[in-house]
N, CA, C and O atoms as a DFTB+ gen file, in Angstrom:
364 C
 N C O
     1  1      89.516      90.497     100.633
     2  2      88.990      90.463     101.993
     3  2      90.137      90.752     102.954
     4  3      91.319      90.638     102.627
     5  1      89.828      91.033     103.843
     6  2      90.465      92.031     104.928
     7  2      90.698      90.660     105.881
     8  3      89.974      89.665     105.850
     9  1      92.122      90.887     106.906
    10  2      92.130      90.361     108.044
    11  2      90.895      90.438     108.867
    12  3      90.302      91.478     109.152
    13  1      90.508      89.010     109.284
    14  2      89.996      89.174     110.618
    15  2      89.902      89.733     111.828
    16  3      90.847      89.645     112.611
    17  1      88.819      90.350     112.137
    18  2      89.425      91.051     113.609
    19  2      88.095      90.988     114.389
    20  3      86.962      91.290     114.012
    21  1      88.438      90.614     115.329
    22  2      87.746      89.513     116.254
    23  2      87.075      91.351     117.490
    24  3      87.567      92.468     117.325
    25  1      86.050      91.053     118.443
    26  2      85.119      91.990     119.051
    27  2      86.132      91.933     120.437
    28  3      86.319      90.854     120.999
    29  1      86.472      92.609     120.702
    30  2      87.482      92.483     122.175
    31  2      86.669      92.908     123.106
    32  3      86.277      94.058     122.912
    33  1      86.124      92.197     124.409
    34  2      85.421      92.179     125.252
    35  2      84.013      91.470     125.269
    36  3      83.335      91.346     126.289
    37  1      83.667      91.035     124.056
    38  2      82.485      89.866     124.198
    39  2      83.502      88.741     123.838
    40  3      84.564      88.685     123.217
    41  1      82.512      87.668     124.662
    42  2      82.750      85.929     124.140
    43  2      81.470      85.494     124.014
    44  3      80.439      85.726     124.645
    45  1      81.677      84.965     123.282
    46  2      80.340      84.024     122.804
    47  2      80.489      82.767     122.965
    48  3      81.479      82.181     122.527
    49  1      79.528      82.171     123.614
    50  2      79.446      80.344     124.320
    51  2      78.068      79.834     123.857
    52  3      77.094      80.525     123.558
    53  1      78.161      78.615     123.854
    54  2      77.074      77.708     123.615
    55  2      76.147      77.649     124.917
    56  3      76.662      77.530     126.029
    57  1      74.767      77.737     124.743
    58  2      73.832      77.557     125.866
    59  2      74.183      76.577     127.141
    60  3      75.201      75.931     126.889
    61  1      73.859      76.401     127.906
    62  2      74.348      75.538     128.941
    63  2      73.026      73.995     128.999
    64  3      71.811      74.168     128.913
    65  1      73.556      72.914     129.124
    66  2      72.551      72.134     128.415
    67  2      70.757      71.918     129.034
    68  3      69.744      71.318     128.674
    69  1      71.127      72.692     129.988
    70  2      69.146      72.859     130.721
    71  2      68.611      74.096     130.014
    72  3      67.424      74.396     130.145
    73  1      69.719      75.072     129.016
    74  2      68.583      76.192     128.826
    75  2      67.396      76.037     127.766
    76  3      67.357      74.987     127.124
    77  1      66.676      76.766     127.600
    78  2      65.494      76.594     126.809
    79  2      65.893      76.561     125.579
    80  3      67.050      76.834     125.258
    81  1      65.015      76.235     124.791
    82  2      65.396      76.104     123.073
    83  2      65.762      77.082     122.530
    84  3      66.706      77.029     121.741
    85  1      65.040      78.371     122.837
    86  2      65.472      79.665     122.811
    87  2      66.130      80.585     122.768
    88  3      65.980      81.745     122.386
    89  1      67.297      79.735     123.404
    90  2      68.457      80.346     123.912
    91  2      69.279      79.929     123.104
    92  3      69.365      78.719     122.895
    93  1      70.034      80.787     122.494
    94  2      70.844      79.946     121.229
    95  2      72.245      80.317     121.445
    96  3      73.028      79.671     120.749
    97  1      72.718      81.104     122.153
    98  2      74.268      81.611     122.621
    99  2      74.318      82.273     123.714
   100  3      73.324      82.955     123.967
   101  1      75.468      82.288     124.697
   102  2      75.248      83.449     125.596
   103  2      76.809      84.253     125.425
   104  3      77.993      83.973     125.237
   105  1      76.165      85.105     125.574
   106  2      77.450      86.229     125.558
   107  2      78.245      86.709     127.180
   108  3      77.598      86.712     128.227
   109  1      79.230      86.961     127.131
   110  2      79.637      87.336     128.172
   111  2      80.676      88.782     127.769
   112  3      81.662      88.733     127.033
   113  1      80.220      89.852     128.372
   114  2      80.577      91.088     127.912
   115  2      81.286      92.100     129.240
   116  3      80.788      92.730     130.173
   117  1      82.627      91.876     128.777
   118  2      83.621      92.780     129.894
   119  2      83.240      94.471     129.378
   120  3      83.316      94.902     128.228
   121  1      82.927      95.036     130.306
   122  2      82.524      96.685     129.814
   123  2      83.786      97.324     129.841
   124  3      83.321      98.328     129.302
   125  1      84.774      97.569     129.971
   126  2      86.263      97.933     130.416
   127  2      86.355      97.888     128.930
   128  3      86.020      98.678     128.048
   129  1      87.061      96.405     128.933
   130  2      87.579      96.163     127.788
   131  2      86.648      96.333     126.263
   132  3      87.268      96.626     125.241
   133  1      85.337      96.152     126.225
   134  2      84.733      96.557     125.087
   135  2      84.870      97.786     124.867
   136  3      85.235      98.099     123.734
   137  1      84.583      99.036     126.032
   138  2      85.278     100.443     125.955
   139  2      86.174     101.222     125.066
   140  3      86.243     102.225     124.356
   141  1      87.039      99.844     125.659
   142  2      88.340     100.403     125.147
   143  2      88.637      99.718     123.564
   144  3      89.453     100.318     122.865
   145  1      88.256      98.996     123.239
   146  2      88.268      98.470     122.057
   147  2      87.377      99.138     121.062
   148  3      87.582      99.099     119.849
   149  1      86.115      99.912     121.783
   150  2      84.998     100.784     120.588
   151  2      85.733     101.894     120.481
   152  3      85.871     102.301     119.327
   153  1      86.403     102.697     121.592
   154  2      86.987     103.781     121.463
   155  2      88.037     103.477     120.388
   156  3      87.865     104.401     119.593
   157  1      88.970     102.755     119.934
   158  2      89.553     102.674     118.768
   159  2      89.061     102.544     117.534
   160  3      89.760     102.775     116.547
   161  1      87.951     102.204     117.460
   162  2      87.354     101.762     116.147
   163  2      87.540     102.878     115.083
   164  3      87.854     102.825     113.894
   165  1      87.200     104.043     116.027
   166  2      87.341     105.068     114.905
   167  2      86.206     105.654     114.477
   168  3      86.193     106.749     113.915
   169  1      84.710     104.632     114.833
   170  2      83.402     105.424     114.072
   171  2      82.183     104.810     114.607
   172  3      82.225     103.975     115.510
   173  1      81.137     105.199     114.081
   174  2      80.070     105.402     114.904
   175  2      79.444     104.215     114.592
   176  3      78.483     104.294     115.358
   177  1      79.293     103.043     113.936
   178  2      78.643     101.932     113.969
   179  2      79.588     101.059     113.443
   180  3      80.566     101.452     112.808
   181  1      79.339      99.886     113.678
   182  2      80.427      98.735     113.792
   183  2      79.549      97.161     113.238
   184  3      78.798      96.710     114.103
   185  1      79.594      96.563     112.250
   186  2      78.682      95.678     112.326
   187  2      79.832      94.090     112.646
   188  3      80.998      93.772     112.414
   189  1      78.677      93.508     113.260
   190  2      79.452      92.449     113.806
   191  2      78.837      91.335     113.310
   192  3      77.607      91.337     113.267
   193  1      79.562      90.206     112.856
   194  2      78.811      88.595     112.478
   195  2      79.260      87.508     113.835
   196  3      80.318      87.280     114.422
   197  1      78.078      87.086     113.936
   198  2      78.016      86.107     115.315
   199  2      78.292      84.857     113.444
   200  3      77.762      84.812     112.334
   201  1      79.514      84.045     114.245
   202  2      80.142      83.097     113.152
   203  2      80.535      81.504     113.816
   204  3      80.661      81.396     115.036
   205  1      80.665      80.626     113.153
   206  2      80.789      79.549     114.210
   207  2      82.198      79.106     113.213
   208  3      82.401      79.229     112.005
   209  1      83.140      78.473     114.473
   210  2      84.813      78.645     113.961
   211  2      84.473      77.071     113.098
   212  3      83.430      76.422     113.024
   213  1      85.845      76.828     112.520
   214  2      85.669      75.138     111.668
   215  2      85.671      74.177     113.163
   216  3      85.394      73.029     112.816
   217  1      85.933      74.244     115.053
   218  2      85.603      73.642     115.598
   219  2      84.105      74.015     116.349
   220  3      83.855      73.715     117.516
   221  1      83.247      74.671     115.511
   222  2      82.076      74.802     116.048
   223  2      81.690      75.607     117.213
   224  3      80.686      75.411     117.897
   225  1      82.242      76.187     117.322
   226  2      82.731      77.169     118.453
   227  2      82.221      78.322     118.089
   228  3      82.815      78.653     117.062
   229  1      81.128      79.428     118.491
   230  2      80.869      80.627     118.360
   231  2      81.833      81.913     117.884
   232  3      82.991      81.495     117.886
   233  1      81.802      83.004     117.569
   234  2      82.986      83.947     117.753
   235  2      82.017      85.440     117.122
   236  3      81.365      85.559     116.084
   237  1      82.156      85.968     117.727
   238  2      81.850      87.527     116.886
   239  2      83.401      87.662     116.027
   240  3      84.414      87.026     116.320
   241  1      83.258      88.735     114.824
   242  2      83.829      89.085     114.147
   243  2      83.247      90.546     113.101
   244  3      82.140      90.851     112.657
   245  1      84.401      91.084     113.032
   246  2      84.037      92.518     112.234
   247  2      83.316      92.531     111.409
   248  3      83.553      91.370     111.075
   249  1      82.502      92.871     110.647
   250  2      81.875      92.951     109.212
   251  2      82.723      93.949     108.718
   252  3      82.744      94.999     109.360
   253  1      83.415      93.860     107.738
   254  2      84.255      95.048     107.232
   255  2      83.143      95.614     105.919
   256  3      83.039      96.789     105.569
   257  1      82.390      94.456     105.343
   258  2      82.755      94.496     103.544
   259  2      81.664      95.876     103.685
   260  3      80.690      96.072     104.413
   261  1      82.250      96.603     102.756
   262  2      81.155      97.676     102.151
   263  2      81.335      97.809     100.430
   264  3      82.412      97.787      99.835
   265  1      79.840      97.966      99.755
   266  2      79.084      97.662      98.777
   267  2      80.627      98.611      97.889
   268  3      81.700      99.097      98.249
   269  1      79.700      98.409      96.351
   270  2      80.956      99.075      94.860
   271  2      80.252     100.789      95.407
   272  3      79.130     101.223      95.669
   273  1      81.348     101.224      95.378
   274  2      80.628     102.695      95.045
   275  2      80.398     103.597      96.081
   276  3      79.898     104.715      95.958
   277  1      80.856     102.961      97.306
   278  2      80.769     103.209      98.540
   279  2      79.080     104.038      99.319
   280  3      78.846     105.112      99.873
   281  1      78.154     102.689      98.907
   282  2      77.206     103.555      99.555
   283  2      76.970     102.500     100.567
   284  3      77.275     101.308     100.591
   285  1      76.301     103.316     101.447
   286  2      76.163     102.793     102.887
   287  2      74.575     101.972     103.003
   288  3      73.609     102.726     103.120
   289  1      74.325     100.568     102.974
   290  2      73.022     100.529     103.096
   291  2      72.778     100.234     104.536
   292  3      73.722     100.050     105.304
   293  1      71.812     100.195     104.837
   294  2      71.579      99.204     106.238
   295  2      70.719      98.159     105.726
   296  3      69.864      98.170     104.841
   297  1      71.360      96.813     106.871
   298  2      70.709      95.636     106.284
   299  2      69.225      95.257     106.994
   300  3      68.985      95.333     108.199
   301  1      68.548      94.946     106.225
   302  2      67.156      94.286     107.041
   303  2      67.553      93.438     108.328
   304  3      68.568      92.762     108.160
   305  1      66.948      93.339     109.591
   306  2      67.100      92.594     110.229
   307  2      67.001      91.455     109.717
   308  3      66.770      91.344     108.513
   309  1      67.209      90.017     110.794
   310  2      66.560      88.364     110.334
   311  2      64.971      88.543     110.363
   312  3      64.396      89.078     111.311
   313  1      64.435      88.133     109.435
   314  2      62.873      87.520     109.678
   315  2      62.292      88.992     109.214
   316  3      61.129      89.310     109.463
   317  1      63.265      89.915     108.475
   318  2      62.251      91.378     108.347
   319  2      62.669      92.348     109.225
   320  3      63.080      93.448     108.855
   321  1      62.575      91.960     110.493
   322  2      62.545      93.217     111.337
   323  2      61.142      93.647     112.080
   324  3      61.079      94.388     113.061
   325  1      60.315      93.187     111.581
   326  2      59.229      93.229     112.230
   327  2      58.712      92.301     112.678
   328  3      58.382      91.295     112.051
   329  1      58.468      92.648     114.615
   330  2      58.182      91.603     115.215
   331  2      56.944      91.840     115.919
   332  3      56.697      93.042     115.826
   333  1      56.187      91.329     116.481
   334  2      55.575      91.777     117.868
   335  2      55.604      91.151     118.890
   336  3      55.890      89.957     118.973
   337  1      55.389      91.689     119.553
   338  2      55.358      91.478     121.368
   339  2      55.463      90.077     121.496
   340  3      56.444      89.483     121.943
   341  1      54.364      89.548     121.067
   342  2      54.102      88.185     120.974
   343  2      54.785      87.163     120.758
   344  3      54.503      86.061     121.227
   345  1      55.901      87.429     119.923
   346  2      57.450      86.675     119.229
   347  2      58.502      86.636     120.439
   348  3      59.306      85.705     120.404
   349  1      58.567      87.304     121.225
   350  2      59.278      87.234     122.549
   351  2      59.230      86.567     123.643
   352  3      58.567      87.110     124.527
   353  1      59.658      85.667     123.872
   354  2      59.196      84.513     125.009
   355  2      59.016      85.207     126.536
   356  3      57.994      85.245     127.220
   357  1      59.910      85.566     126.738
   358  2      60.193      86.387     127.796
   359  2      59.116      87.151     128.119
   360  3      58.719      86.945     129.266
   361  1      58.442      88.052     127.431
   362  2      57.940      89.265     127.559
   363  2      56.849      89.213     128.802
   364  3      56.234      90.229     129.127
């Protein structure tokens, strides 16, 4: 396994304690600096794990690992991937 390398320009925080149940993290996303951090990456998709540190603390982080044999899958979303309208509180 590869060094860690952390999403430069998001932070990830814990809900604030009136938000809805719903709400399970909020992100806060500098556009500058994410910019400039995708422009290095080098390539066209990037997968990221929303991870919680050993003090419980949120963090994005790289997904590096790729499969034996180097094939590329894409992963199912959570819950499938298939949602409807209806699953969205907001909507």
């Amino acid at each position: 396994m590869s060094e860690q390398q952390f999403v430069d320009g998001i932070r990830v925080y814990p809900p604030n304690d009136n938000a809805p149940d719903f709400i399970k993290y909020n992100l806060v996303i500098d556009p500058a600096t994410l910019r400039g951090w995708l422009d290095k990456q080098g390539t066209e998709q990037i997968r990221v794990d929303l991870k919680l540190g050993r003090s419980g603390k949120p963090y994005l982080a790289v997904n590096d690992w790729k499969p034996q044999g180097g094939q590329q899958s894409t992963p199912t979303p959570a819950g499938g991937g298939d949602f409807m309208d209806d699953d969205i509180p907001f909507n």
